[in-house]
PDB file of N, CA, C and O in Angstrom:
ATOM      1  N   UNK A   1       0.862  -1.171   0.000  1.00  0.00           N
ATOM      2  CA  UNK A   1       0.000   0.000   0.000  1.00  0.00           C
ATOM      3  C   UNK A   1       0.909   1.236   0.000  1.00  0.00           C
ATOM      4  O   UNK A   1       1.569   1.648   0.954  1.00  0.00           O
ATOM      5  N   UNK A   2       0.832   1.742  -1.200  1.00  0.00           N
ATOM      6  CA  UNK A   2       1.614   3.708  -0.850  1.00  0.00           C
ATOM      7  C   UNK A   2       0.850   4.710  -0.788  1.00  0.00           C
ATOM      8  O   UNK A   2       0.149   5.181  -1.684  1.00  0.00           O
ATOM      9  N   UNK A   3       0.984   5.067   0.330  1.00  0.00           N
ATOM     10  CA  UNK A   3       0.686   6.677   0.880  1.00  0.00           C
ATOM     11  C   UNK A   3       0.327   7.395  -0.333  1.00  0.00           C
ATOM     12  O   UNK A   3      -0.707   7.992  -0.632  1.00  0.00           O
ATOM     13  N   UNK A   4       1.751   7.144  -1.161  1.00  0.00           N
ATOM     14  CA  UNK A   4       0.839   8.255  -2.292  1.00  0.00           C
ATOM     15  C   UNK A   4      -0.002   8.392  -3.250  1.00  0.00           C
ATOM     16  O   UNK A   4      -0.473   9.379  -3.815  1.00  0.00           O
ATOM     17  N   UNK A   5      -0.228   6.519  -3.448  1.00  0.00           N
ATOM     18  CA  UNK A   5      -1.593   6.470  -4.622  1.00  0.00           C
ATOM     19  C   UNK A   5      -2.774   6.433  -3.564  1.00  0.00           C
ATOM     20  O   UNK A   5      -3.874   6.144  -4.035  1.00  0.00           O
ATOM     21  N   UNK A   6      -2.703   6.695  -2.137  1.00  0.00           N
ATOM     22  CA  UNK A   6      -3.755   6.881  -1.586  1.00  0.00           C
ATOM     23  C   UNK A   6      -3.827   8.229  -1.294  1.00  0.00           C
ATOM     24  O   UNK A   6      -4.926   8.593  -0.876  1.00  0.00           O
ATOM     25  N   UNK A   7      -2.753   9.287  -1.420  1.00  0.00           N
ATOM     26  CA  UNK A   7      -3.106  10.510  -1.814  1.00  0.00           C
ATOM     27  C   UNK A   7      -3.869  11.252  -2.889  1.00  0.00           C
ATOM     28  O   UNK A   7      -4.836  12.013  -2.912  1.00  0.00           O
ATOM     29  N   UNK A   8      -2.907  10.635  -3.911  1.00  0.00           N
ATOM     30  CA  UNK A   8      -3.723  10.874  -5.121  1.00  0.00           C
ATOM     31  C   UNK A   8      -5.592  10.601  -5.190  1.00  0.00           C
ATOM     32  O   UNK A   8      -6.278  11.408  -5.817  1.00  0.00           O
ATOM     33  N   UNK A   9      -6.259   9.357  -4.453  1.00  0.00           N
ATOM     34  CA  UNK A   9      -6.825   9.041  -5.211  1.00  0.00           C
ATOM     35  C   UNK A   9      -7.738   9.436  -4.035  1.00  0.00           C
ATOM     36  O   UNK A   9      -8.883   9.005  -4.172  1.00  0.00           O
ATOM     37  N   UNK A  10      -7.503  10.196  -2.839  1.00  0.00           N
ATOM     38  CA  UNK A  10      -8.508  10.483  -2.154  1.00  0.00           C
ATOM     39  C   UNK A  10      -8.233  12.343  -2.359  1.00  0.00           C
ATOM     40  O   UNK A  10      -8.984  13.189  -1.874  1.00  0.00           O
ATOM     41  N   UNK A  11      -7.107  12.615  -3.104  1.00  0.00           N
ATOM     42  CA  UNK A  11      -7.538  14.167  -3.585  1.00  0.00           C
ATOM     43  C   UNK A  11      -8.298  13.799  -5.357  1.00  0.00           C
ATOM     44  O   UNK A  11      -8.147  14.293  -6.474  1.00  0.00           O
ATOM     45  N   UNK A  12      -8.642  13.335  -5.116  1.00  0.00           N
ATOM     46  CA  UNK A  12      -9.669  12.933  -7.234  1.00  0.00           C
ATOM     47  C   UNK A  12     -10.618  12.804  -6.382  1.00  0.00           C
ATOM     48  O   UNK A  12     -11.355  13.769  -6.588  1.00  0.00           O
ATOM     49  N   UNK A  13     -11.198  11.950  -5.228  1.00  0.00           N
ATOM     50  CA  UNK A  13     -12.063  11.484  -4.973  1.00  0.00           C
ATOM     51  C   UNK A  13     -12.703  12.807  -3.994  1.00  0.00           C
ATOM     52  O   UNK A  13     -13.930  12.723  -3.941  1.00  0.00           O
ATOM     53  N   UNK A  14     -12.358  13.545  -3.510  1.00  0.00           N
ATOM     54  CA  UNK A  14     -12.530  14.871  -3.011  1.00  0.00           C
ATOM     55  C   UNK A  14     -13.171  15.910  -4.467  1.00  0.00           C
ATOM     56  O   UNK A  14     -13.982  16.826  -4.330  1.00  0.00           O
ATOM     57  N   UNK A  15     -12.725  15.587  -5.441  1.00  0.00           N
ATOM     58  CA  UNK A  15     -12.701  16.285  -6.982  1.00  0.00           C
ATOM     59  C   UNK A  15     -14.324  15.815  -7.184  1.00  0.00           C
ATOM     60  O   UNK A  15     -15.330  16.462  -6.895  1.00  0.00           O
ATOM     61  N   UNK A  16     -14.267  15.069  -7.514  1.00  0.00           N
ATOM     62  CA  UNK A  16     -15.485  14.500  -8.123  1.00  0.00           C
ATOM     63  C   UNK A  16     -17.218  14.888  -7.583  1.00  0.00           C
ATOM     64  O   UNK A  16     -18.231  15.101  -8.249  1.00  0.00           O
ATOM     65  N   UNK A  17     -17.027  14.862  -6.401  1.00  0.00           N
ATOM     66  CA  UNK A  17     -18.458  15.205  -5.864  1.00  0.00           C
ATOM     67  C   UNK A  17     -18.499  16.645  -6.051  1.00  0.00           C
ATOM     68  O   UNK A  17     -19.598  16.892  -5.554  1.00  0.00           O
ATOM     69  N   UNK A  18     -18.063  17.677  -6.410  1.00  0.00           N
ATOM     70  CA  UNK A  18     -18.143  18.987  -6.923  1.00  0.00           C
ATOM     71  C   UNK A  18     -18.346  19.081  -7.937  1.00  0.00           C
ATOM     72  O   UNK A  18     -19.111  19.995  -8.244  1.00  0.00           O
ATOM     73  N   UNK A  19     -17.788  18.206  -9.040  1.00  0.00           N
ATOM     74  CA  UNK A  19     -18.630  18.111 -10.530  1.00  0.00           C
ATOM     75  C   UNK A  19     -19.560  17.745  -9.980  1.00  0.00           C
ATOM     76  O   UNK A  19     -20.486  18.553  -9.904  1.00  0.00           O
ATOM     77  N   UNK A  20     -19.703  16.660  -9.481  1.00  0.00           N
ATOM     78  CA  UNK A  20     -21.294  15.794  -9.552  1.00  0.00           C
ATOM     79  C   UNK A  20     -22.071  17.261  -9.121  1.00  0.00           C
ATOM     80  O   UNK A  20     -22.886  17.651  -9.956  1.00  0.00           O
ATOM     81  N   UNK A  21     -21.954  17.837  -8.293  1.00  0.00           N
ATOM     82  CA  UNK A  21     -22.872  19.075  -7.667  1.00  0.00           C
ATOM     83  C   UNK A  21     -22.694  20.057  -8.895  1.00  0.00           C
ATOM     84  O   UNK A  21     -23.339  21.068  -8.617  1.00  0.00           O
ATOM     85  N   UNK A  22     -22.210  20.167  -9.896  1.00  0.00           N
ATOM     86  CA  UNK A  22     -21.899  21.200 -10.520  1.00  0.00           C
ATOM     87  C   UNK A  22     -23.122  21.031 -11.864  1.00  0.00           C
ATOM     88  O   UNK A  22     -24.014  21.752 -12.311  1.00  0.00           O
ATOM     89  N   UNK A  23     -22.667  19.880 -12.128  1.00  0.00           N
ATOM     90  CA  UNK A  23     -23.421  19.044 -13.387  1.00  0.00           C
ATOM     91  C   UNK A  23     -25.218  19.135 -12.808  1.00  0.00           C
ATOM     92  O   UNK A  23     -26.112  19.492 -13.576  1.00  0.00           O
ATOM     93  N   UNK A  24     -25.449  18.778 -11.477  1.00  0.00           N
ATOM     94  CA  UNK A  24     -26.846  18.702 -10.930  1.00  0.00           C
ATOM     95  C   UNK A  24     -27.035  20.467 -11.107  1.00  0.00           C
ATOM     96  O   UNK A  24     -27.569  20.697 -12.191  1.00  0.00           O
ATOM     97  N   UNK A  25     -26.800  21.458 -10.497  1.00  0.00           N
ATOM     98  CA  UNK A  25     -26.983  22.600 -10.582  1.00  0.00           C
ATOM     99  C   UNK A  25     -26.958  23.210 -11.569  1.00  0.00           C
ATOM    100  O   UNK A  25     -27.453  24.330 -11.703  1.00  0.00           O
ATOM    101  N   UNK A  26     -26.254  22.440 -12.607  1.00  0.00           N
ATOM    102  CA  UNK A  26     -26.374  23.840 -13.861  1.00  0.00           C
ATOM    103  C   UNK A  26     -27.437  22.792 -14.663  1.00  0.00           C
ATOM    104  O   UNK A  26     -28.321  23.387 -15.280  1.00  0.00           O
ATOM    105  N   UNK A  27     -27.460  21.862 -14.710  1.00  0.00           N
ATOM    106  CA  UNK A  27     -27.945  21.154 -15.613  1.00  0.00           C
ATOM    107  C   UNK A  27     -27.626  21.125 -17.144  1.00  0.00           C
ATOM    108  O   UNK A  27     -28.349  21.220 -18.136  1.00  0.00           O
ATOM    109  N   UNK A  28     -26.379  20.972 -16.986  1.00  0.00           N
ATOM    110  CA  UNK A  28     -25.962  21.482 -18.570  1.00  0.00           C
ATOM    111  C   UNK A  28     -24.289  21.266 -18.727  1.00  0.00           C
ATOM    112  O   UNK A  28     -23.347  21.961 -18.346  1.00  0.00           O
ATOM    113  N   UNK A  29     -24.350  20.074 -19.408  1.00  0.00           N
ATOM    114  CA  UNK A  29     -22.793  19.481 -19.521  1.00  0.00           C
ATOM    115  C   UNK A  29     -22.007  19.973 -20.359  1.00  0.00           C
ATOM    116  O   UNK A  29     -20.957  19.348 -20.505  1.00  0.00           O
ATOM    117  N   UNK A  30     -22.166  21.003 -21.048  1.00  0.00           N
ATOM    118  CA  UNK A  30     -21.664  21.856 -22.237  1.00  0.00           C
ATOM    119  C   UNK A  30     -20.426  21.803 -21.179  1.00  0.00           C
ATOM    120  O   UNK A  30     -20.342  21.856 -19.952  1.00  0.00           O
ATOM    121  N   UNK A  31     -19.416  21.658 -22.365  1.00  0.00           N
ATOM    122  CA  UNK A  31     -17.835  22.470 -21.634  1.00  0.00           C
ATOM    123  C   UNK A  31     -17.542  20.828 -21.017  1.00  0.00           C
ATOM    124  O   UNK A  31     -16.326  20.682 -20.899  1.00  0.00           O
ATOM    125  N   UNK A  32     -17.996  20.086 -20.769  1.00  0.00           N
ATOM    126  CA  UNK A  32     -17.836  19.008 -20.410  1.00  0.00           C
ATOM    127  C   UNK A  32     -16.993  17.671 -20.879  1.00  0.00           C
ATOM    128  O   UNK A  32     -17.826  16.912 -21.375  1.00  0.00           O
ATOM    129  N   UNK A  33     -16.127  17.273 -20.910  1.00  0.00           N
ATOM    130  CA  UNK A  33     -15.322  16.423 -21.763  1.00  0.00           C
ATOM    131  C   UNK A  33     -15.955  14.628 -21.299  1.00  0.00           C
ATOM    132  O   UNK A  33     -15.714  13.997 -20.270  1.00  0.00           O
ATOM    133  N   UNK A  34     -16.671  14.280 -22.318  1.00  0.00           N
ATOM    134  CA  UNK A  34     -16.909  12.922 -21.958  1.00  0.00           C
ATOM    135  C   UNK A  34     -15.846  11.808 -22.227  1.00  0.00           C
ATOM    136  O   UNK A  34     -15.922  10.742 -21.616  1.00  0.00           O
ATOM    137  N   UNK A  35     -14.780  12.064 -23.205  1.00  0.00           N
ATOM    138  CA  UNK A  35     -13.717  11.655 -23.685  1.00  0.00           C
ATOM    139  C   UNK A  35     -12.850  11.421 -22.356  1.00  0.00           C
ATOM    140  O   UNK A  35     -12.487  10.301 -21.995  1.00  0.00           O
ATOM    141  N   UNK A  36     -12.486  12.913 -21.493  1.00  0.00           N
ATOM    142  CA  UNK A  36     -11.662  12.756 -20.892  1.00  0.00           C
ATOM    143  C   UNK A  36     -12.625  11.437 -19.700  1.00  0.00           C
ATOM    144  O   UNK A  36     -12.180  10.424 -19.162  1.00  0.00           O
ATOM    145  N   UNK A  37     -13.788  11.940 -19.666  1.00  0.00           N
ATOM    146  CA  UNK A  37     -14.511  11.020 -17.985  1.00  0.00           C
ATOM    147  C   UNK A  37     -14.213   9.322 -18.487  1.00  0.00           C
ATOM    148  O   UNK A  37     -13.983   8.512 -17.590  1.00  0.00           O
ATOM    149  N   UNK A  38     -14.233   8.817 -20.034  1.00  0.00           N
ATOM    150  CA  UNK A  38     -14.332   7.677 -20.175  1.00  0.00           C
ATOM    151  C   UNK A  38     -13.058   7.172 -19.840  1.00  0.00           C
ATOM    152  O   UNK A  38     -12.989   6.119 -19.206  1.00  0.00           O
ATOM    153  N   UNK A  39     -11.446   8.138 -20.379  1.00  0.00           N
ATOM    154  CA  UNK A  39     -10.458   7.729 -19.985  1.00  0.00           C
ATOM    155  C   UNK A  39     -10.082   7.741 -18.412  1.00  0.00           C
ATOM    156  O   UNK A  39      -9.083   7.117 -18.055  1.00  0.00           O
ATOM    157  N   UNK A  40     -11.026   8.583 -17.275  1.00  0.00           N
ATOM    158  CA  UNK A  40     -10.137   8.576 -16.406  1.00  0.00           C
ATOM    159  C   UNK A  40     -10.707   7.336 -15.827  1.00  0.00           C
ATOM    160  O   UNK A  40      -9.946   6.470 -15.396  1.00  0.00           O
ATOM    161  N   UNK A  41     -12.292   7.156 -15.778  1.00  0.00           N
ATOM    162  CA  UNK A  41     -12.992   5.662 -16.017  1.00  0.00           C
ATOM    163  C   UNK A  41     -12.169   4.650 -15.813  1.00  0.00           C
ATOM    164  O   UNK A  41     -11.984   4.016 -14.774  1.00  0.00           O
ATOM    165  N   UNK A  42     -11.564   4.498 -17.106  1.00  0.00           N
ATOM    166  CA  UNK A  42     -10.530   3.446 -17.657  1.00  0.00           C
ATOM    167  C   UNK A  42      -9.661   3.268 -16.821  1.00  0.00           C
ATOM    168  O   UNK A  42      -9.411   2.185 -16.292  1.00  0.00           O
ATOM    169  N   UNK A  43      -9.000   4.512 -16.571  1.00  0.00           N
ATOM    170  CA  UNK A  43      -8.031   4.422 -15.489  1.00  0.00           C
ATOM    171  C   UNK A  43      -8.287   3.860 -14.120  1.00  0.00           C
ATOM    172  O   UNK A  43      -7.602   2.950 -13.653  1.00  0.00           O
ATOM    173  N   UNK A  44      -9.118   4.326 -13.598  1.00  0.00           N
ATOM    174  CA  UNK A  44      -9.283   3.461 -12.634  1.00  0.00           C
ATOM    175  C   UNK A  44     -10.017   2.134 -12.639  1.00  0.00           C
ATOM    176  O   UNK A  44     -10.136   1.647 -11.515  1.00  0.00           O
ATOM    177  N   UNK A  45     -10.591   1.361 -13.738  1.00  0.00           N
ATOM    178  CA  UNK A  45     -10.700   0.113 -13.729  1.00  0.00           C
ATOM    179  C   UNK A  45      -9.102  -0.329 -13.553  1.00  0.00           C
ATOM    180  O   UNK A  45      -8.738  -0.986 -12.577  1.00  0.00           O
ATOM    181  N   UNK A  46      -8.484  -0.038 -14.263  1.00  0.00           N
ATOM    182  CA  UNK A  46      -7.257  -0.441 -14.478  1.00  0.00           C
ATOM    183  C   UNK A  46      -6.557  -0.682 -13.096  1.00  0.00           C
ATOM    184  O   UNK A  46      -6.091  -1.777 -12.780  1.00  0.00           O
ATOM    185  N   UNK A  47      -6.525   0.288 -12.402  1.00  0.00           N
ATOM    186  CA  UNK A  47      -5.833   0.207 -11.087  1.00  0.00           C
ATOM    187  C   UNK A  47      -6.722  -0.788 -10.009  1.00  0.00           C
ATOM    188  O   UNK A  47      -6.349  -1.255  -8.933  1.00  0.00           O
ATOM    189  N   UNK A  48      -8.041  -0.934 -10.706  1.00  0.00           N
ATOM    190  CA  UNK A  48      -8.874  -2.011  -9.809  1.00  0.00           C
ATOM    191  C   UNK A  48      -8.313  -3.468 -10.212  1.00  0.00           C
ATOM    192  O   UNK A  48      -8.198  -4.455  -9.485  1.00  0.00           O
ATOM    193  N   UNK A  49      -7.972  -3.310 -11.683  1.00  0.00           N
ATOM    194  CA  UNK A  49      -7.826  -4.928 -12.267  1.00  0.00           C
ATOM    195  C   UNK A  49      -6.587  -5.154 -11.757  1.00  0.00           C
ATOM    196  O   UNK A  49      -6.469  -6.325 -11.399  1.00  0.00           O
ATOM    197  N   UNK A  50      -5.056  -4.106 -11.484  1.00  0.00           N
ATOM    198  CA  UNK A  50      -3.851  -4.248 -10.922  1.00  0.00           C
ATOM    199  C   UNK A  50      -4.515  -4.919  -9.615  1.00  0.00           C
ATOM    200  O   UNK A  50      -4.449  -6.136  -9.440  1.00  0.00           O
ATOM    201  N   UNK A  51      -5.208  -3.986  -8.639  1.00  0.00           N
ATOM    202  CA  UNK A  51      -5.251  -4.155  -7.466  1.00  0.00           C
ATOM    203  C   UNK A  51      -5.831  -6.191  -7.500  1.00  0.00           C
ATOM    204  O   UNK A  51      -5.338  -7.188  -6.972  1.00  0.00           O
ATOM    205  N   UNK A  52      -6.519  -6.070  -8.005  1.00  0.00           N
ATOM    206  CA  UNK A  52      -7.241  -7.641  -7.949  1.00  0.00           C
ATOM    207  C   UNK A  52      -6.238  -8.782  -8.170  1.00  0.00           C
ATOM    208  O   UNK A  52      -6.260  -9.948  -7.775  1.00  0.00           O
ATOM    209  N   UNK A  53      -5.279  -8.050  -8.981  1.00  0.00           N
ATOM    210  CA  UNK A  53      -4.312  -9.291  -9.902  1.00  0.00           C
ATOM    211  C   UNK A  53      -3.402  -9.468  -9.259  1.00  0.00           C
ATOM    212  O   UNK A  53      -3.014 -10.602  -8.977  1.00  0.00           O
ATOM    213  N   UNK A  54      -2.773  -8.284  -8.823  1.00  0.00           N
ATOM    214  CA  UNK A  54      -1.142  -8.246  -8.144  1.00  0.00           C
ATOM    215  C   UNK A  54      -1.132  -7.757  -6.624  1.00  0.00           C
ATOM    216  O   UNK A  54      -0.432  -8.419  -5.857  1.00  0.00           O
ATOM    217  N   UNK A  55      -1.514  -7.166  -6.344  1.00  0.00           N
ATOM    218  CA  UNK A  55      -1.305  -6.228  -5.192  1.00  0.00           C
ATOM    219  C   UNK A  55      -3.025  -5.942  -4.438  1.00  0.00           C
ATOM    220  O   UNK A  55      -3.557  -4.835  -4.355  1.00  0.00           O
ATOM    221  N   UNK A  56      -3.433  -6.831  -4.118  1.00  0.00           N
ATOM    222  CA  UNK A  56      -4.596  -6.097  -3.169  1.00  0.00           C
ATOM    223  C   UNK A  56      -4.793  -5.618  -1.772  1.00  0.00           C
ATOM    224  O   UNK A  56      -4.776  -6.327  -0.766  1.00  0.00           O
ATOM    225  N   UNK A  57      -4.901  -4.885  -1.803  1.00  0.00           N
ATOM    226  CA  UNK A  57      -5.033  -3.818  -0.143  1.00  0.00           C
ATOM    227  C   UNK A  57      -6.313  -3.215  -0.563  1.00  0.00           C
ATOM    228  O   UNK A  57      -6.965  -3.494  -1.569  1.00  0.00           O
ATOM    229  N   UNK A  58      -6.649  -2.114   0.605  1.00  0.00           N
ATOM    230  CA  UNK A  58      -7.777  -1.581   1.079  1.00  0.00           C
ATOM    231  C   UNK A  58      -8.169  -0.030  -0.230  1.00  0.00           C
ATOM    232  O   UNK A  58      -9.192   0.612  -0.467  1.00  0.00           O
ATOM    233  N   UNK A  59      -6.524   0.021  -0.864  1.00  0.00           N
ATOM    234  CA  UNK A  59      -6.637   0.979  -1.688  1.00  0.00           C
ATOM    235  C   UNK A  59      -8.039   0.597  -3.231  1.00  0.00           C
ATOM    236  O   UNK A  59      -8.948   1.208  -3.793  1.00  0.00           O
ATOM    237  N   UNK A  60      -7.533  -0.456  -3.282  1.00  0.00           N
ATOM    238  CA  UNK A  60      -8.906  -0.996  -4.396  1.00  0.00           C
ATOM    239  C   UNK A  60     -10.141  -0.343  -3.714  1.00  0.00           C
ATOM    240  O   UNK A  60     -10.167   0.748  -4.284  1.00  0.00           O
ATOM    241  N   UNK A  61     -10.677  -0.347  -3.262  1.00  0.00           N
ATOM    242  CA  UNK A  61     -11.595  -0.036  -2.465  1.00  0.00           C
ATOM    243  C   UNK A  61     -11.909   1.626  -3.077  1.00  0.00           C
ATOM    244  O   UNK A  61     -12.918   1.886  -3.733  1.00  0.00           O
ATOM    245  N   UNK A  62     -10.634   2.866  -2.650  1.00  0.00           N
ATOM    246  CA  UNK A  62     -10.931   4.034  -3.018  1.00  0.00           C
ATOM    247  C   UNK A  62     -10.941   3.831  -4.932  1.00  0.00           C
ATOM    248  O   UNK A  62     -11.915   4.150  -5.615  1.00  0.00           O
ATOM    249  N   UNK A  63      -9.943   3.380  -5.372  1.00  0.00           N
ATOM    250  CA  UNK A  63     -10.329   3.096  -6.892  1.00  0.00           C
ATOM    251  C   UNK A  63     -11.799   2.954  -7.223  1.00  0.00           C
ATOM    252  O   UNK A  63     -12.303   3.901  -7.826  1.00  0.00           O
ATOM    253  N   UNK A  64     -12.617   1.849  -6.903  1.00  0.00           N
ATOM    254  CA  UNK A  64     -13.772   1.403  -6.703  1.00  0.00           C
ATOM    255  C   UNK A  64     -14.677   2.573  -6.689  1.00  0.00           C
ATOM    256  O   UNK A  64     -15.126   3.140  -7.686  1.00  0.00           O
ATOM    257  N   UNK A  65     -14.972   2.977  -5.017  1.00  0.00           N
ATOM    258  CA  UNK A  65     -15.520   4.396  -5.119  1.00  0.00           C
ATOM    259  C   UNK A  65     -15.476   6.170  -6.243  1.00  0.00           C
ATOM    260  O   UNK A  65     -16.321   6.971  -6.641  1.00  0.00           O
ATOM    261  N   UNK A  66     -14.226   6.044  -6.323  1.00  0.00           N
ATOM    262  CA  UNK A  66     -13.569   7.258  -7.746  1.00  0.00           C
ATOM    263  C   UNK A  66     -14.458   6.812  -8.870  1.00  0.00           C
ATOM    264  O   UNK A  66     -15.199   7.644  -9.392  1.00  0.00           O
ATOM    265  N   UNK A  67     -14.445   5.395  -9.343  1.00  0.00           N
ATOM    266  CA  UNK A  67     -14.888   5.006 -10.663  1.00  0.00           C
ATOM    267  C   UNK A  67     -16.321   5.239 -10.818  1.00  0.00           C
ATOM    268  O   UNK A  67     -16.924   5.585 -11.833  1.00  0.00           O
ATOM    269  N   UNK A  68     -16.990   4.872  -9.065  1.00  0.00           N
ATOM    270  CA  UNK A  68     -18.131   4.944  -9.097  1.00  0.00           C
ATOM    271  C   UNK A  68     -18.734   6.444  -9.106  1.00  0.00           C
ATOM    272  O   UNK A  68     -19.798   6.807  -9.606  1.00  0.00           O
ATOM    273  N   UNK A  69     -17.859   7.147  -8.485  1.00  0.00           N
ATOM    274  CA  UNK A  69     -18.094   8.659  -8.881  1.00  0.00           C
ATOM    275  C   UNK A  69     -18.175   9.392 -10.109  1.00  0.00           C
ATOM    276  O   UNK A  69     -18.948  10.318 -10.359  1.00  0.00           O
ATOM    277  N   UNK A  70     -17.132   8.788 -10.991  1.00  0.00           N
ATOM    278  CA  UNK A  70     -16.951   9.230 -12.566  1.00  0.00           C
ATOM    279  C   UNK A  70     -18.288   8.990 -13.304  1.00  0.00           C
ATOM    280  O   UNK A  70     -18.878   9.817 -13.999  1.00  0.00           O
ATOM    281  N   UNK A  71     -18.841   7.143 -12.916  1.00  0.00           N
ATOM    282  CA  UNK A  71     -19.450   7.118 -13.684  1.00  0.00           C
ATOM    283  C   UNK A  71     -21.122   7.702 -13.446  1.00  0.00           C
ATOM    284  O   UNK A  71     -22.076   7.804 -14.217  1.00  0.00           O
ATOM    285  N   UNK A  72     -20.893   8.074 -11.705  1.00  0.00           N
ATOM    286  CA  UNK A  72     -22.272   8.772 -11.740  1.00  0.00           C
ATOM    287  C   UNK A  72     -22.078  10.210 -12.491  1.00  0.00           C
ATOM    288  O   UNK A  72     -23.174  10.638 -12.851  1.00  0.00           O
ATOM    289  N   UNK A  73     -21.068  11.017 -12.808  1.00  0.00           N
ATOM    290  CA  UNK A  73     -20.933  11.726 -13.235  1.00  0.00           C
ATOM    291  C   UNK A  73     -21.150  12.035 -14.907  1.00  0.00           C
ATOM    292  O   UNK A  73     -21.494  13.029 -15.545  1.00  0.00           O
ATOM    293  N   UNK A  74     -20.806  10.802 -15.220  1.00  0.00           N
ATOM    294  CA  UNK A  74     -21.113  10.705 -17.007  1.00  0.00           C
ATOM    295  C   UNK A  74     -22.720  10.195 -16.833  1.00  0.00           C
ATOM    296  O   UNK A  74     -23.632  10.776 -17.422  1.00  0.00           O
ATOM    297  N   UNK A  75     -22.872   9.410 -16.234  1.00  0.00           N
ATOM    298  CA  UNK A  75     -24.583   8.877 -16.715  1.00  0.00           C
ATOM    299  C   UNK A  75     -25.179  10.419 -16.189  1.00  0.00           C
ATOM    300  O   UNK A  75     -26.073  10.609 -17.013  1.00  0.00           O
ATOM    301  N   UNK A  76     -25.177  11.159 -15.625  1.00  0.00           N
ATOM    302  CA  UNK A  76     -25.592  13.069 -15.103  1.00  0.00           C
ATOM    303  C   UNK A  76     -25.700  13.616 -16.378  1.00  0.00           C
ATOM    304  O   UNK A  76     -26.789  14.089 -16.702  1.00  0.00           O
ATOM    305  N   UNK A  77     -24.789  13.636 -17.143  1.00  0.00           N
ATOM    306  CA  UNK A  77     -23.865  14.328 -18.163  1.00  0.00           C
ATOM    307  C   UNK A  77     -24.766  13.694 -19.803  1.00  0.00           C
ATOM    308  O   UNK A  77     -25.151  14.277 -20.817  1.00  0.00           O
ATOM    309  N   UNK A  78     -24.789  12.666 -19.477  1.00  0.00           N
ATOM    310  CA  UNK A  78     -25.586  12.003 -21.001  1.00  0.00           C
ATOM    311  C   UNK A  78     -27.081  12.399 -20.788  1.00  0.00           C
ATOM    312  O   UNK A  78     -27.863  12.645 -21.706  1.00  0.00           O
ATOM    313  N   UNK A  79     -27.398  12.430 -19.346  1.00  0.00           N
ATOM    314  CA  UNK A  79     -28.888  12.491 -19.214  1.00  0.00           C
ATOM    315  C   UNK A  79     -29.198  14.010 -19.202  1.00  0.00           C
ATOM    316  O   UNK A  79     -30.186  14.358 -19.848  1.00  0.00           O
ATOM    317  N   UNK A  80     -28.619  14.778 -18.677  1.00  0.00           N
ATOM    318  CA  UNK A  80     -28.472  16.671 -19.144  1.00  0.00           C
ATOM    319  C   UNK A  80     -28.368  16.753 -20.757  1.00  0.00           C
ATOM    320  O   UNK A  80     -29.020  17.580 -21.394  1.00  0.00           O
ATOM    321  N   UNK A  81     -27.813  16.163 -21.139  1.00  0.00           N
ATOM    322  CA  UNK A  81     -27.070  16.685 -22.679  1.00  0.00           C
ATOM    323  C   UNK A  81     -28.722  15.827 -23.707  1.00  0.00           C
ATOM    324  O   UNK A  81     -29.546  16.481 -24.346  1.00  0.00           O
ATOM    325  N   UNK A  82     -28.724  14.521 -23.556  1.00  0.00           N
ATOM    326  CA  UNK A  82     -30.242  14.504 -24.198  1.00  0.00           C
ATOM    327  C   UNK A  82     -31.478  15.226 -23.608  1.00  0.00           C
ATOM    328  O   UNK A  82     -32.261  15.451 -24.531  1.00  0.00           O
ATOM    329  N   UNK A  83     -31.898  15.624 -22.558  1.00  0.00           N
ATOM    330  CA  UNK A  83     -32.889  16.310 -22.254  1.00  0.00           C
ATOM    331  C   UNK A  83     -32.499  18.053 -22.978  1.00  0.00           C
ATOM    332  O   UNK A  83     -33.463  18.788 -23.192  1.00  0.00           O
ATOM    333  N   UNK A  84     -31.199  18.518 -23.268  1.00  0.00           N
ATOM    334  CA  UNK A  84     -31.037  19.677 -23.674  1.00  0.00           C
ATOM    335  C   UNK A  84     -31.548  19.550 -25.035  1.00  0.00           C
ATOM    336  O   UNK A  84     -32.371  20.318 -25.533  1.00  0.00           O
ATOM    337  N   UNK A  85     -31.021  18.547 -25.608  1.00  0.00           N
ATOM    338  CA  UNK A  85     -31.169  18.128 -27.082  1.00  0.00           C
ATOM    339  C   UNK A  85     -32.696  17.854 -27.443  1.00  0.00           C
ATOM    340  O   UNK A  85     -33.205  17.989 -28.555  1.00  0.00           O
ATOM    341  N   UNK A  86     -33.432  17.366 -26.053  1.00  0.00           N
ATOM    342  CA  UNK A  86     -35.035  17.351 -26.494  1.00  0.00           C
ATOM    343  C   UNK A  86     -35.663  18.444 -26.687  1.00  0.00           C
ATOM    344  O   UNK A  86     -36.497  18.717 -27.550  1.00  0.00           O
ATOM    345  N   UNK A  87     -35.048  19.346 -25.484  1.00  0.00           N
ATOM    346  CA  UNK A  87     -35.740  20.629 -25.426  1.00  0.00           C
ATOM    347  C   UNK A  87     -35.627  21.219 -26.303  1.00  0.00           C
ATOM    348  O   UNK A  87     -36.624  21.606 -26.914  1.00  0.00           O
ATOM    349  N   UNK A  88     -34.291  21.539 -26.732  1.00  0.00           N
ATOM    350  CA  UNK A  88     -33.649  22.615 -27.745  1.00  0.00           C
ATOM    351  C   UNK A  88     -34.436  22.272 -29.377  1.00  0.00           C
ATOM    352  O   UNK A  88     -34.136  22.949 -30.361  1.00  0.00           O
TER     353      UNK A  88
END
């Protein structure tokens, strides 16, 4: 377990619930990169599939949660962006 991918991933995981609040309040994902949310996504499956394969500790766990944040953040983001697209 290192200190610092549990730094990292509990300052992202600090990140994320402020989009999520940002995306709910404006209602409007414009400016929004879905490209980047699928890669960082990726990324942390990735560090889940390391964690499972090679190295498991308690850090899988914050991976887990981050991913689950991203992806409440993109399913927000698809569901703003077609309701704009209905309206508009």
């Amino acid at each position: 377990m290192s200190i610092f991918e549990i730094i990292m991933l509990v300052c992202f995981g600090v990140s994320w619930p402020f989009a999520i609040a940002t995306t709910i309040r404006v209602k409007n994902p414009t400016g929004k990169s879905f490209v980047f949310m699928v890669l960082v996504l990726v990324g942390y499956i990735a560090g889940c599939l390391h964690k499972l394969l090679h190295q498991f500790d308690g850090v899988f766990w914050l991976y887990v949660l981050n991913g689950l944040l991203v992806l409440v953040d993109m399913v927000l983001s698809l569901y703003y962006l077609r309701r704009l697209r209905r309206l508009g």
